[in-house]
N, C-alpha and C positions, 0 to 999 in steps of 0.2 A: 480583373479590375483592380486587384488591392496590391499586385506591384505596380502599374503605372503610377502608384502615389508618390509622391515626394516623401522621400524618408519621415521626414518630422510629420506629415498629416498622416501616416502607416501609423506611428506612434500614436498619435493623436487618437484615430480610429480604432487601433488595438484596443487601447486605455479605456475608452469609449463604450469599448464592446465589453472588454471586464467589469466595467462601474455598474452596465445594464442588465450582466448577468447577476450580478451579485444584489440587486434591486429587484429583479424578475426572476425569481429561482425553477421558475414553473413552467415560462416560454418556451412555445413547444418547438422553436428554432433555436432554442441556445446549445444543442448538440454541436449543429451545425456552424456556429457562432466559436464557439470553445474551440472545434479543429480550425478552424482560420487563424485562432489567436496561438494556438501549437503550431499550425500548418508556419507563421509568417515571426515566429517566437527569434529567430536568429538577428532581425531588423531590429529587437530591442536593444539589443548593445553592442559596442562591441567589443567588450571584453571575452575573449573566448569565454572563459570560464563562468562569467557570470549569465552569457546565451545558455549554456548549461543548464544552470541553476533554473530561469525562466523558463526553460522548455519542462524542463523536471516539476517544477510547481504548476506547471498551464495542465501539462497531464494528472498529476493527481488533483487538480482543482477539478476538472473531467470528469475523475471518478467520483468525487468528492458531491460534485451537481444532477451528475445523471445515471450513478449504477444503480442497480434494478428496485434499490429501499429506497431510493433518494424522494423526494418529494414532486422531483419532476416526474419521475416514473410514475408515482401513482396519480397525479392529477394532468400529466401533459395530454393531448387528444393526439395520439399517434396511432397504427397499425399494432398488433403485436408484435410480426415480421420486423418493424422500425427502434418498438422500443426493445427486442435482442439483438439487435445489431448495434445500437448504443449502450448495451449493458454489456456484450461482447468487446468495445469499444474501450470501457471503464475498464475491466477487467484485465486487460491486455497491458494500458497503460499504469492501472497500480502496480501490477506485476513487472513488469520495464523497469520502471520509477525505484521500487523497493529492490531491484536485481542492481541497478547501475548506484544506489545510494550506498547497498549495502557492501560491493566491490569497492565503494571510491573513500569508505568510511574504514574498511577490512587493509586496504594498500598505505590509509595517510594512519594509522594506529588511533584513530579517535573512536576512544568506546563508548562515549557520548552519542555518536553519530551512529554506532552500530545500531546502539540498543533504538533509535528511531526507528532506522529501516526495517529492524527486527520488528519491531509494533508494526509498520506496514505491510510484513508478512502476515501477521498475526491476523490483520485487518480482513486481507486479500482471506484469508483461508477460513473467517467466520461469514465474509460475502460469499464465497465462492466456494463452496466442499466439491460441488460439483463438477468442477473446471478436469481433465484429466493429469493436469500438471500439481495439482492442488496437494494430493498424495506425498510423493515424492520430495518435492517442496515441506512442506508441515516437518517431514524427519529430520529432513539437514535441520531447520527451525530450530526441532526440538533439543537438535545435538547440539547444534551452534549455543544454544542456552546456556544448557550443561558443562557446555566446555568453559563457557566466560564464568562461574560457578552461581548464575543467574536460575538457582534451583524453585522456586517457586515457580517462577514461568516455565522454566524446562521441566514442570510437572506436567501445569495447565498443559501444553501441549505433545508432552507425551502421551496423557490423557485422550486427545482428540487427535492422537494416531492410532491408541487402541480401541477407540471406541466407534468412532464419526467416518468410518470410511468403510465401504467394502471390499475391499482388498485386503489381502491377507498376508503378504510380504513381512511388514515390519509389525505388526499388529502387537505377538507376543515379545517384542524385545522393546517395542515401546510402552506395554505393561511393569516388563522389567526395569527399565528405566525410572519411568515412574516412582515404583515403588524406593529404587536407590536415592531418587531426586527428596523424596517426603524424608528417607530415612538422613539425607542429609542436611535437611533441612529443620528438623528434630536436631541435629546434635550442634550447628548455629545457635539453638535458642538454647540450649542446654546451659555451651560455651557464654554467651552473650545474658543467662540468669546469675546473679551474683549470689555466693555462700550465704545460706539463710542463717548459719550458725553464730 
């Protein structure tokens, strides 16, 4: 039904459907509403780059309305079976979102933009421990931190490599870490206290 529209009324309807989700946070068809507005996200412009941009915010807006803490989750009238496959859904798409922000953020040198995507990792791995990508993910994370010398957070989540997962891979070298990340983080404040003398 929503390609035989005329460009401008697709617009129109998309627009429509955003205004209603954002009004209705609880609608227990706005799952279904949100992939239409990602499904049809390319008819918003036609700047390649800024289709992009649109598709990239329609999916973390996804996440953002219906993964498993969201509000719809706990008040929409859906199946169990319904609302994991919408929170399977959310999950899928933050993780995309944060992989293709933090490539396109990592290629143009904008550390501004990293440290975004990097919070949307960060986001994805306190919804999601469970996920089995979840692991693996969190350590590059934790390094990628470390590496930008972004040591309070490349604690926090060296932390929640040694402690928050079952797996035992990276477990003791992200304790290791850790403790490098505080100790280098002590001698910033060190450097950054002016002579009491």
């Amino acid at each position: 039904y929503m390609n035989t529209l005329e460009n401008t009324d697709l617009v129109m309807a998309l627009t429509a459907y955003d205004s209603l989700l954002a009004i209705y946070p609880t609608y227990h068809e706005g799952p279904d509403i949100q992939q239409k507005i990602i499904n049809n996200a390319t008819y918003l412009s036609n700047d390649p780059q800024e289709r992009i941009g649109i598709f990239i915010r329609q999916k973390l807006s996804f996440f953002e309305r219906f993964n498993r803490n969201s509000d719809w989750a706990k008040q929409a009238n859906v199946t169990p079976s319904q609302a994991k496959a919408v929170d399977d859904s959310a999950a899928a798409y933050l993780e995309q979102s944060a992989k293709y922000l933090y490539t396109t953020a990592r290629d143009a040198g904008d550390s501004r933009a990293l440290r975004e995507a990097l919070d949307h990792f960060v986001t994805y791995f306190e919804t999601y421990p469970d996920r089995p990508q979840a692991y693996e993910l969190n350590w590059s994370v934790a390094t990628e931190l470390r590496d930008l010398g972004d040591y309070e957070r490349a604690y926090d989540e060296f932390m929640r490599v040694s402690r928050e997962y079952e797996m035992d891979e990276h477990r003791r070298d992200a304790a290791v870490e850790a403790v490098a990340a505080a100790q280098r983080l002590v001698q910033q404040e060190e450097q950054n206290v002016p002579n009491a003398r």
